[in-house]
Every structure is written in structure tokens, then in C-alpha cells.
C-alpha positions as CSV (number, residue, x, y, z in Angstrom):
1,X,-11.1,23.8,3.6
2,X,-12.2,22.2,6.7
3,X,-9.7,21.0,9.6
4,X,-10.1,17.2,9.2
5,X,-8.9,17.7,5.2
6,X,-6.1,20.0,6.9
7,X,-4.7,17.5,9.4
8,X,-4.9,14.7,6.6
9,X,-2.4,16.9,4.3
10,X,-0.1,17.4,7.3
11,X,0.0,13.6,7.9
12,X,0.7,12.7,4.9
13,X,3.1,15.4,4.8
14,X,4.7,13.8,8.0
15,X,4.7,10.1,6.5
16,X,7.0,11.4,4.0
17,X,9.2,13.7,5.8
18,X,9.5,10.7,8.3
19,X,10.6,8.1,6.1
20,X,12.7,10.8,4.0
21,X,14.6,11.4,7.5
22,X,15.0,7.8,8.2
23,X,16.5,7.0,5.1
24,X,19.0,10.1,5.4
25,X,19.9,10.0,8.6
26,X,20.9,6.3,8.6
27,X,22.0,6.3,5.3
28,X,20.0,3.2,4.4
29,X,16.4,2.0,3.3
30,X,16.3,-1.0,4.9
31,X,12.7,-2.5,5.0
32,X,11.3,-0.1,2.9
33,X,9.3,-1.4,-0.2
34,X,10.9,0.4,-2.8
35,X,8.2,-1.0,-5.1
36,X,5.3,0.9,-3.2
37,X,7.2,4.2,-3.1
38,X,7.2,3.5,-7.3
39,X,4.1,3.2,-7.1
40,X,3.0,6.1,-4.6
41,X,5.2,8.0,-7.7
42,X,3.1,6.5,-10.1
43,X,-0.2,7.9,-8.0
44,X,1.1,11.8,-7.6
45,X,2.0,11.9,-11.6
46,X,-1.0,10.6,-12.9
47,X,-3.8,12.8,-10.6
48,X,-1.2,16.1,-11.0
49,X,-1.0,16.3,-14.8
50,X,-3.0,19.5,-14.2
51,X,-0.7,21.3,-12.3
52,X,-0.1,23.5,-14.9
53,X,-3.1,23.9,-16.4
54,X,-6.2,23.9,-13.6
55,X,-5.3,26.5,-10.3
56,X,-7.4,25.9,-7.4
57,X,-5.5,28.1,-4.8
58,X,-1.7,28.4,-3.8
59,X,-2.0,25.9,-1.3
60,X,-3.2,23.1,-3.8
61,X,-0.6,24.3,-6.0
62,X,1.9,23.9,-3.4
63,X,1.1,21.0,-1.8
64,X,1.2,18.8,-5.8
65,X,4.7,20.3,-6.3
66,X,5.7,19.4,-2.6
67,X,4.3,15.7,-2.9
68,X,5.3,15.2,-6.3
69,X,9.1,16.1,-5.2
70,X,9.5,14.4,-2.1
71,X,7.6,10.7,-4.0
72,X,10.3,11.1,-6.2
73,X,12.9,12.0,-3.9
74,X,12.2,8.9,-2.3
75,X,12.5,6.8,-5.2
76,X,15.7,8.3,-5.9
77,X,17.1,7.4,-2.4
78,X,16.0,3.7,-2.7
79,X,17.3,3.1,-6.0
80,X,19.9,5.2,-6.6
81,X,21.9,7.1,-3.5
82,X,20.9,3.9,-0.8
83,X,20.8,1.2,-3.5
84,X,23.4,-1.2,-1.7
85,X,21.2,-1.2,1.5
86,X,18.1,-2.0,-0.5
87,X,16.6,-5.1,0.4
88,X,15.0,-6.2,-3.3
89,X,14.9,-9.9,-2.1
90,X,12.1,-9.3,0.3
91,X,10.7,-6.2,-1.3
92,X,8.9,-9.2,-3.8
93,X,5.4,-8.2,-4.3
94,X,3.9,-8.8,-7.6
95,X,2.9,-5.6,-8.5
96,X,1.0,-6.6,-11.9
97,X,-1.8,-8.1,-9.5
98,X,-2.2,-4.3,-8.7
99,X,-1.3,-2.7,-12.0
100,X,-4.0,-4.5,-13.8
101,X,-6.8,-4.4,-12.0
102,X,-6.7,-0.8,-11.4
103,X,-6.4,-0.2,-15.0
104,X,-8.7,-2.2,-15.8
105,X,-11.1,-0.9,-13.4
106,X,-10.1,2.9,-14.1
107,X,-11.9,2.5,-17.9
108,X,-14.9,1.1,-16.1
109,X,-15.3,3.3,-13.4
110,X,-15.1,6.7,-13.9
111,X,-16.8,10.3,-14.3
112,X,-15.9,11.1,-17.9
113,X,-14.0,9.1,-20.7
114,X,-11.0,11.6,-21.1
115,X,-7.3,10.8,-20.3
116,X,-7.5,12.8,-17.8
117,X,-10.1,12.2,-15.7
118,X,-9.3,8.3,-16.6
119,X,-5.8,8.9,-15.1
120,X,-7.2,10.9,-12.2
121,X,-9.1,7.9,-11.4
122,X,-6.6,5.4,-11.9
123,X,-4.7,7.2,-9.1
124,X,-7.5,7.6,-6.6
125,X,-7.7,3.4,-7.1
126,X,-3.9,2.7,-7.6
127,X,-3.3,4.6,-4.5
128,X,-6.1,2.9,-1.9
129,X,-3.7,-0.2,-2.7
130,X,-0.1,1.2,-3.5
131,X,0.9,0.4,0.6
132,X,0.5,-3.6,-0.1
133,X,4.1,-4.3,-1.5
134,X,5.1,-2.4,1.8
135,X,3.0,-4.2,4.3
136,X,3.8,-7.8,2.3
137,X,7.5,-7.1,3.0
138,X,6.6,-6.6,6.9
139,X,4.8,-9.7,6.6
140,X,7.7,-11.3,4.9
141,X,10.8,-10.1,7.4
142,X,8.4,-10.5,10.6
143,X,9.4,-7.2,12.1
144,X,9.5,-3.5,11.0
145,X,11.6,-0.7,12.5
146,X,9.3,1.6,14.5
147,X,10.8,4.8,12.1
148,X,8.9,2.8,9.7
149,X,6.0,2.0,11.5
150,X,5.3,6.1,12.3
151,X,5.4,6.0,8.7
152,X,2.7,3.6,8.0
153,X,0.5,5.2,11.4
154,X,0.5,9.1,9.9
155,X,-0.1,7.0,6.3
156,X,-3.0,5.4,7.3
157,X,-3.8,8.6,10.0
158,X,-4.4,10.8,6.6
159,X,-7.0,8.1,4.9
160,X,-8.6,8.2,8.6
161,X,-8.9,12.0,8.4
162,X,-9.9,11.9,4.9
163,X,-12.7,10.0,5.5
164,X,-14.0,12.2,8.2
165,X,-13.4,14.9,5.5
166,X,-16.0,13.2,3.5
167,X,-18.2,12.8,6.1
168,X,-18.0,16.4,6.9
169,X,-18.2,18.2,3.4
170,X,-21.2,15.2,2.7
171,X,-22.8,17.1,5.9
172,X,-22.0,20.9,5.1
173,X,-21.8,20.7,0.8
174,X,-23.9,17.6,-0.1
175,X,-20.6,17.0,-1.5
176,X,-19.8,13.1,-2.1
177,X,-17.8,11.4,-4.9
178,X,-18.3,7.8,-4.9
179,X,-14.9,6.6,-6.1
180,X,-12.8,8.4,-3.8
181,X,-14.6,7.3,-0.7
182,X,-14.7,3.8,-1.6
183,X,-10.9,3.7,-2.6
184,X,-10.5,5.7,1.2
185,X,-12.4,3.5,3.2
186,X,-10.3,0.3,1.0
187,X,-7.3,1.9,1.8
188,X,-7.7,2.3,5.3
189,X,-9.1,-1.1,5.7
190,X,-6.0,-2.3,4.8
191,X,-4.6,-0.2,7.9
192,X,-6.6,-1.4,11.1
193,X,-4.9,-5.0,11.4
194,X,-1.3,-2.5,11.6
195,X,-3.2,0.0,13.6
196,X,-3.4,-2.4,16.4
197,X,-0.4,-3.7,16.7
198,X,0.9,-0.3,16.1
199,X,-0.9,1.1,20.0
200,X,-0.4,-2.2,21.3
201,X,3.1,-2.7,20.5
202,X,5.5,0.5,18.8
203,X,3.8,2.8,21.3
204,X,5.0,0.4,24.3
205,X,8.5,1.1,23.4
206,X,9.2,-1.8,21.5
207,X,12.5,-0.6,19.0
208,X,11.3,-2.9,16.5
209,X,7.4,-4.2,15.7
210,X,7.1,-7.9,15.1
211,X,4.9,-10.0,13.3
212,X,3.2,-13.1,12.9
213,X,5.6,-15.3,10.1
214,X,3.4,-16.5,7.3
215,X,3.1,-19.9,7.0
């Protein structure tokens, strides 16, 4: 394992931890999608249905059990222990503009047609746009709490260091799967337009990150 997959692992790690702590230590989930977190859910079960049956090492064992617990740990926070403060009004994406594409595109695009490696594929896709429902309710409210914005920055960090991973293990192995990187370099796509106004406004000392209103 090389240090640019490393640090991706511990930011994602951190994205979690960070939003987990927000949510319990002001005992509310305000302007957190709970739809993406349902969906980020959705992306740990479907590419960890080998978790009992395929053992890379301890630490890729670890780390699915970890991630799989606190996605679902989340879920139950927003929707169960914090449901009064959950903001379902805003949190209005249509997540069947995801859903089907990505499935439909999962039976095209794929290495083998198994369940499994169809459902491992559907999760590298679903998960390059699973942040959407959470960036469309920024979008929406005009303003996101900067606990939630080191969320998104250690979110998008990992798909940053992923992609160097690629570029690395493409340099040392000759290693290079097609779908994952294209899904990565979607994903973080989707992150650049934040990443500014992330450095340019949260890191300024702004409590709260605001946005343009959509007309």
C-alpha cells in the first residue's frame, strides 16, 4: 500500500468521524442530506458483500467493517435518534435521477456479468455521485455550517488522494482499472467548485459558508 491510498483511507475515515461528532455533540443533523448518507450506505453494502468470503489483509478487513458501521451509524442518527432536527424539506433531491442511471449503466459497464462484480460496480458509480443530494441542499439553504464543510473538504480530500493513488500504482504496477478512475476523477469534479470557496471562505474564519441562491 502506498502513502497516497493511506492518507485517502484516513480522510475518509475523518469525513465520517467529523460529521458523526457534529451530529453528537449538538445533538442535531441540521443540513445534513440524510438522503446521501442512504445512499453512501447503499455504496459500502453493495462493494463489501465479500467481507466474509474474499480476505485481502487485516487492514482491508478492518477498514469494511469500520466504514460499513459508522455509514450506518449515520443513518441511524439522522433518521432515528436526531429525527426531529432533520431538515427533510430541503434535503429534496430526487434520488431516482441517480438510482437509475447507475444501474442502468452498472449492466453495461463492467468486468464480468456476476452479481457481484455487477454490484461492486454499481458502487464504484453510485458513489462518484452519492454527495449530490448533499451539495443540492447547500445549494438550496445558501449556507453550510463549517463542521459540515470539513466534512465535504476530507470527502473530496480522499477522491484527490485516490487519484494520485492511481497515478502512482499506474506508474509502479501498470496497474489501472478504467471504471474506478473515471468514477474518481467524476467525483471529484463535482468537488472543485466547493473546494474554492472552501480556502477562500471556511478557512478565513467564516462560522458558516454561504452560497450563491439559485435562481
Amino acid at each position: 500500500m502506498n502513502v497516497f491510498r493511506l492518507a485517502g483511507d484516513v480522510s475518509h475515515l475523518v469525513a465520517i468521524i467529523i460529521l458523526l461528532m457534529k451530529m453528537w455533540s449538538t445533538r442535531s443533523c441540521a443540513g445534513i442530506s440524510g438522503k446521501s448518507q442512504v445512499l453512501f450506505a447503499l455504496v459500502f453494502t453493495t462493494r463489501y458483500l465479500d467481507l466474509f468470503t474474499v480476505f485481502i489483509s487485516p487492514y482491508n478487513t478492518i477498514m469494511k467493517v469500520v466504514f460499513l458501521a459508522l455509514s450506518y451509524a449515520t443513518v441511524y442518527m439522522i433518521y432515528m435518534r436526531f429525527r426531529n432536527t432533520y431538515d427533510s424539506e430541503n434535503d429534496s433531491f430526487r434520488v431516482e435521477f441517480l438510482l437509475v442511471p447507475v444501474i442502468g449503466l452498472s449492466f453495461l459497464e463492467h468486468y464480468a456479468f456476476t452479481p457481484m462484480e455487477i454490484l461492486w460496480t454499481f458502487s464504484i458509480f453510485l458513489e462518484a455521485v452519492a454527495i449530490m443530494p448533499q451539495l443540492f441542499m447547500i445549494t438550496k439553504t445558501g449556507e453550510a455550517e463549517s463542521i459540515t464543510t470539513h466534512y465535504l473538504f476530507f470527502l473530496g480530500l480522499y477522491r484527490a488522494l485516490y487519484i494520485a493513488n492511481w497515478v502512482w500504482r499506474y506508474h509502479t504496477e501498470g496497474f489501472f482499472d478504467q471504471i474506478a478512475v473515471v468514477s474518481g476523477v467524476v467525483q471529484t469534479i463535482f468537488y472543485c467548485d466547493f473546494f474554492y470557496l472552501y480556502f477562500t471562505r471556511v478557512l478565513r474564519g467564516s462560522a458558516k459558508m454561504s452560497l450563491p441562491m439559485p435562481v
